[in-house]
C-alpha positions in Angstrom: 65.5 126.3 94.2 65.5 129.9 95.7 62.8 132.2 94.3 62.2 136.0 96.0 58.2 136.2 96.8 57.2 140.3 96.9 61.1 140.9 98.3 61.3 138.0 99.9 63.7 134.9 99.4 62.2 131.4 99.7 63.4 128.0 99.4 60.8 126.0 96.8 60.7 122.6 95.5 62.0 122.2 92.0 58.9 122.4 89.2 56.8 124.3 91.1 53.8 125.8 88.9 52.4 129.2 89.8 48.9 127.1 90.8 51.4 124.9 93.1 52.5 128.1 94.7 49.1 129.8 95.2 48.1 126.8 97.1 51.6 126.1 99.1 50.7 129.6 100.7 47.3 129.3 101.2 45.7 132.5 98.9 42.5 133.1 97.3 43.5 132.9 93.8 40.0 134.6 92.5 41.9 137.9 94.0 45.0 138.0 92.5 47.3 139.7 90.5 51.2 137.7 89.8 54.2 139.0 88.1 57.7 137.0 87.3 60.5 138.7 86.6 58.5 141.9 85.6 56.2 140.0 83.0 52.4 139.9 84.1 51.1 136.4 83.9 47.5 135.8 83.1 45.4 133.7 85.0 45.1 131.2 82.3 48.6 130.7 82.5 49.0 129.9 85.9 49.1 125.8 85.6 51.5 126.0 82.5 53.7 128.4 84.4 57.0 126.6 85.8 59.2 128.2 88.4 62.6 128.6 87.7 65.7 129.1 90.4 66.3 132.8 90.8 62.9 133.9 89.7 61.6 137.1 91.1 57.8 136.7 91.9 55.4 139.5 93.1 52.0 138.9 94.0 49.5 141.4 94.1 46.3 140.6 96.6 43.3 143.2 95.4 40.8 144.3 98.1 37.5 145.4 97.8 35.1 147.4 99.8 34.6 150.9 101.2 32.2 153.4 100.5 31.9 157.1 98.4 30.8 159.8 100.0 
């Protein structure tokens, strides 16, 4: 199936879950944020989650850090 990762096209296996995906390219999944097709999915929703051909995924990666003045 083709899915578009953040702009991106991608060749993926059929049946993919979002937790499939997360590991397939190697993220931190404690510091994300993912979207498909526009809809926000929560966390706890990841393993359920099933990729579908044409999906459009976005994933967010949050950093922390710096300092106020």
């Amino acid at each position: 199936m083709i899915v578009t990762i953040n702009g991106e096209e991608k060749i993926l296996d059929e049946g993919l879950r979002l937790t499939d995906l997360i590991v397939r390219l190697e993220l931190k999944a404690e510091r994300l944020a993912i979207e498909v097709n526009r809809q926000l999915i929560r966390r706890a929703n990841w393993e359920a989650t099933r990729l579908q051909d044409g999906d459009k995924i976005e994933i967010v990666h949050f950093v922390g850090g710096g300092a106020l003045a």
